[in-house]
C-alpha positions as CSV (number, residue, x, y, z in Angstrom):
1,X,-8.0,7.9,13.8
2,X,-5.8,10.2,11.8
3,X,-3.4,7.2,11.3
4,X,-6.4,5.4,9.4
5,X,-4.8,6.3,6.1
6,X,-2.0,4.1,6.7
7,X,-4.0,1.3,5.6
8,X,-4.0,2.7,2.1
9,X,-0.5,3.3,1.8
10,X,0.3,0.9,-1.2
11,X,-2.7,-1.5,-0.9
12,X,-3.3,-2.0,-4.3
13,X,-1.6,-3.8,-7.2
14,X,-1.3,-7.1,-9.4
15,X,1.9,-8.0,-10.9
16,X,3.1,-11.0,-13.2
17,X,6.6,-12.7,-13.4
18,X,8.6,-9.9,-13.9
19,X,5.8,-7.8,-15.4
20,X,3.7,-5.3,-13.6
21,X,0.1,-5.5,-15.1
22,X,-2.7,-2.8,-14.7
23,X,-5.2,-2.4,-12.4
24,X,-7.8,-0.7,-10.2
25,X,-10.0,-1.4,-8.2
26,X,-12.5,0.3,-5.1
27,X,-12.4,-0.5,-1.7
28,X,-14.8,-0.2,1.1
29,X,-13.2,0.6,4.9
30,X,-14.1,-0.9,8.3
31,X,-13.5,0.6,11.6
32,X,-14.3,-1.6,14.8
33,X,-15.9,0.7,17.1
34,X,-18.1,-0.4,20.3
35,X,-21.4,0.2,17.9
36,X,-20.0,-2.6,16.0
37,X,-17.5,-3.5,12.5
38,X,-18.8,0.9,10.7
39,X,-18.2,0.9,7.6
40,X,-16.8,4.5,7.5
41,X,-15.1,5.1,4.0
42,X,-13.7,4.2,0.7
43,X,-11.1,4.1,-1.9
44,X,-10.0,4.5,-5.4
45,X,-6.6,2.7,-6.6
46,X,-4.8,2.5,-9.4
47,X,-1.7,1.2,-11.4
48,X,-0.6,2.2,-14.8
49,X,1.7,1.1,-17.0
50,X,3.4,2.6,-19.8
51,X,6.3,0.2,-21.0
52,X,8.2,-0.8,-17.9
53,X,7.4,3.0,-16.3
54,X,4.6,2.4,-13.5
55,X,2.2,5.0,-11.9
56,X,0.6,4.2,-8.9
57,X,-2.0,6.7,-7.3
58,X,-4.4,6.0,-4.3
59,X,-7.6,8.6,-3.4
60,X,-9.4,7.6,0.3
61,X,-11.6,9.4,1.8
62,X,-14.2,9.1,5.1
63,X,-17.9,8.9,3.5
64,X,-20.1,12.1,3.8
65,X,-22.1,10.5,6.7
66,X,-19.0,10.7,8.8
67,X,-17.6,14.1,7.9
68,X,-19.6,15.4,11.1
69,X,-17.4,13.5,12.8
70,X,-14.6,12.6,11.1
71,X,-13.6,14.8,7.5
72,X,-10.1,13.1,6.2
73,X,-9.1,12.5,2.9
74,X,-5.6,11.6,1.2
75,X,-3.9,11.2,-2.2
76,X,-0.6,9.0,-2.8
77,X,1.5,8.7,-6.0
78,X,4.3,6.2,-6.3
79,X,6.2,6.3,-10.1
80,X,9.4,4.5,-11.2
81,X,10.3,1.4,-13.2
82,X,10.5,-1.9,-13.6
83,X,14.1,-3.2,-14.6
84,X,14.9,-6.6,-14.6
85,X,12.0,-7.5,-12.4
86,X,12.7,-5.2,-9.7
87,X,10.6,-1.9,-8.7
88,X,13.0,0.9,-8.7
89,X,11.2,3.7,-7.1
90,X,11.7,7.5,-8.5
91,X,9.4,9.5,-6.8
92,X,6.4,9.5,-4.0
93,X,4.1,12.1,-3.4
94,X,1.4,12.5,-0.4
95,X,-1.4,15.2,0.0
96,X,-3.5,14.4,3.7
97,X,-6.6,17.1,4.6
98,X,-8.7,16.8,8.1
99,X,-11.4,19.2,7.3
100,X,-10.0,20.5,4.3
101,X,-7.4,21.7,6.4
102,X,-3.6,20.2,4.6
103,X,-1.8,18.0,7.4
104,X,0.7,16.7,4.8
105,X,1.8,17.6,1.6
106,X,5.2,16.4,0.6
107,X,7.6,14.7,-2.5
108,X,10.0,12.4,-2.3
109,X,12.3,12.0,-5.0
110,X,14.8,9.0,-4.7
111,X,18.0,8.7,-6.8
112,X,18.6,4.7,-6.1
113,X,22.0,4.8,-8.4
114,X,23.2,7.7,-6.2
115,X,21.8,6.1,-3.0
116,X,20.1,9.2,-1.2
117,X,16.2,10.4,-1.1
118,X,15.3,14.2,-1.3
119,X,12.2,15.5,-0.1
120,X,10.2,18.7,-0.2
121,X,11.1,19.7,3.1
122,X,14.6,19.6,1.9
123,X,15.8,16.4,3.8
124,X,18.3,14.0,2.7
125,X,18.2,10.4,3.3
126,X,21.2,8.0,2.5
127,X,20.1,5.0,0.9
128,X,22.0,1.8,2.1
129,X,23.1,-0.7,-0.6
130,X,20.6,-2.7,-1.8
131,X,16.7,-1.8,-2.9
132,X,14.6,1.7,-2.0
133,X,11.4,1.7,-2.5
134,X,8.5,3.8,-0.9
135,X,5.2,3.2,1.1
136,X,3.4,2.1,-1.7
137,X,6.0,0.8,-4.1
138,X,6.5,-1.5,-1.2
139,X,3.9,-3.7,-2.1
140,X,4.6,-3.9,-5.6
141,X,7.9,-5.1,-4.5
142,X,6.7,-7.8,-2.6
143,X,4.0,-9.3,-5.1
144,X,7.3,-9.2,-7.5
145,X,9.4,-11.3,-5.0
146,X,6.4,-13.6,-3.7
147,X,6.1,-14.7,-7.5
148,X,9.9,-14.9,-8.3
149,X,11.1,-16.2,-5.0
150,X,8.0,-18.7,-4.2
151,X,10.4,-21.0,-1.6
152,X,10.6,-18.0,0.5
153,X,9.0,-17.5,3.6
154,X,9.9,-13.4,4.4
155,X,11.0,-10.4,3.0
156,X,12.4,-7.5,4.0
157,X,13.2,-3.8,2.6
158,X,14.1,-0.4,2.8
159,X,11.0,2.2,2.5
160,X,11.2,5.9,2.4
161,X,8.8,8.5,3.8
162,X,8.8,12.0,5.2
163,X,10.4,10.7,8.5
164,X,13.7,8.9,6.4
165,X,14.3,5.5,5.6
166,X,13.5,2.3,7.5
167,X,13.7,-1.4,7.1
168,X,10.3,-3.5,7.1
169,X,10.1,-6.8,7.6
170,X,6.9,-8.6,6.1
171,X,6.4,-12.5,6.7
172,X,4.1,-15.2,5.0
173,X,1.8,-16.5,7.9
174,X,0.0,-19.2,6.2
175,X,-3.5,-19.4,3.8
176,X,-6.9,-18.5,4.4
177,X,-10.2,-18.8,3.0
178,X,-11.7,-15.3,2.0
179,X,-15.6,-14.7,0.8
180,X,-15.6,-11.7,-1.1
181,X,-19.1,-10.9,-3.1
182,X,-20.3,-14.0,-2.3
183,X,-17.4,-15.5,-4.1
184,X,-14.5,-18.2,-2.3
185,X,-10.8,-16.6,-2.4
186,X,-7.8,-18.3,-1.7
187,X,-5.3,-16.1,-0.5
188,X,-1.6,-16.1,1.6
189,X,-1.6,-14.2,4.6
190,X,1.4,-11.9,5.1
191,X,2.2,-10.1,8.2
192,X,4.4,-6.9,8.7
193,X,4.7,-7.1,13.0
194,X,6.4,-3.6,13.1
195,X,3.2,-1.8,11.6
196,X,0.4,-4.1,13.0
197,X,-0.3,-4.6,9.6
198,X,-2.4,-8.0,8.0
199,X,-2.4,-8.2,4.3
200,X,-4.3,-11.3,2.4
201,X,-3.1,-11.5,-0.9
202,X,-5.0,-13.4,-3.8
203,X,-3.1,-16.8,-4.6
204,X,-4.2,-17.4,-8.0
205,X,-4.2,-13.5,-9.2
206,X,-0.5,-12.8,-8.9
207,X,-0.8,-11.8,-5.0
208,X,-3.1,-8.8,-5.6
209,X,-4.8,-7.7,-2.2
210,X,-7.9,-9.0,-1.2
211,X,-8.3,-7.5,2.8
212,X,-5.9,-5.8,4.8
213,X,-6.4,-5.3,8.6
214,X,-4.1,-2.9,10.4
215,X,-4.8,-1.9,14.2
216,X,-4.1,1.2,15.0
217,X,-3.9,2.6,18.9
218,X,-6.8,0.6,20.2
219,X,-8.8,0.6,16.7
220,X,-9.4,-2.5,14.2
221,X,-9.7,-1.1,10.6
222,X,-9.7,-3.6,7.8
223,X,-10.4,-2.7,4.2
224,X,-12.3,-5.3,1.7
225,X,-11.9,-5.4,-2.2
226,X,-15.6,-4.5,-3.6
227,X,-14.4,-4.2,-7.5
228,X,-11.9,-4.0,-9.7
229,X,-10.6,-3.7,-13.5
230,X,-8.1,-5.9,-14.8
């Protein structure tokens, strides 16, 4: 269950035609469990924008119910810029505590025109030609490309963590119908195979998440958009 977080990495964003736009929003977690679809958490996301400089921070956390159980919490910060419609990721920061005890806590800081990644640990990653972004800038790269490149079908790109850098491949799998407080959303599935990972994007409101199910192990979690500020 540690790996719950994964869901939040980068769930959160809206973006225009080559214009980020601002936005947060709350999000309540699922877990599938043999009592039935829990509702064990929730999270805070948000995305700032200063000119074309975006900061984008996530805080999750297990609700106090669960902390018997289950005490987890993590923070995420993604900042870099937007040039000529790309995301061009600068640095990515990640704090993760199981019973107030620190699992994770590492930077990243990526120098894209020199193509390597440095993190905390000391680590250096070589960056192949062509875009870097990290596990949350991800997502802001996609929305970009979805709206700018609308003919295709699947994208792919290289994403940094604490473990290096790695291709992911996410593809479009079709519409669905989505009821969200009692209201109809359209949205585009899009499917990343290599993390078990589900994302349904809102069509009409520049591809801003609307559900994301992610299996972990033999778990189901899905997280559902309760409210957001545009």
């Amino acid at each position: 269950m540690n790996k719950v977080i994964f869901l939040f990495l980068g769930l959160l964003f809206s973006v225009q035609s080559l214009s980020l736009t601002p936005y947060k929003g709350s999000y309540d977690l699922y877990a599938l469990t043999a009592m039935g679809n829990l509702k064990i958490g929730n999270a805070t996301l948000n995305l700032e924008i200063n000119n074309n400089r975006f900061e984008f921070t996530t805080e999750a956390r297990t609700e106090s119910i669960w902390k018997a159980l289950y005490d987890y919490s993590r923070s995420e910060k993604s900042i870099g810029n937007e040039i000529d419609g790309q995301i061009i990721n600068t640095y990515f920061s990640v704090i993760e505590k199981i019973k107030n005890e620190v699992k994770k806590n590492y930077e990243i800081t990526i120098e894209t025109d020199k193509n390597y990644a440095v993190s905390s640990s000391g680590d250096e990653f070589e960056i192949k030609p062509g875009l870097l972004v990290d596990t949350l800038s991800v997502y802001l790269a996609l929305s970009n490309d979805m709206i700018n490149k609308p003919s295709q079908s699947e994208f792919t790109y290289q994403v940094v963590d604490e473990a290096g850098v790695k291709y992911l491949k996410f593809k479009l799998d079709g519409t669905e119908k989505l009821l969200i407080n009692e209201n109809e959303i359209e949205t585009t599935r899009v499917v990343c195979e290599e993390l078990q990972l589900t994302l349904n994007l809102s069509s009409k409101e520049n591809y801003q998440p609307i559900r994301i199910h992610k299996i972990n192990g033999k778990t189901a979690f899905t997280m559902t958009l309760i409210g957001f500020d545009a």
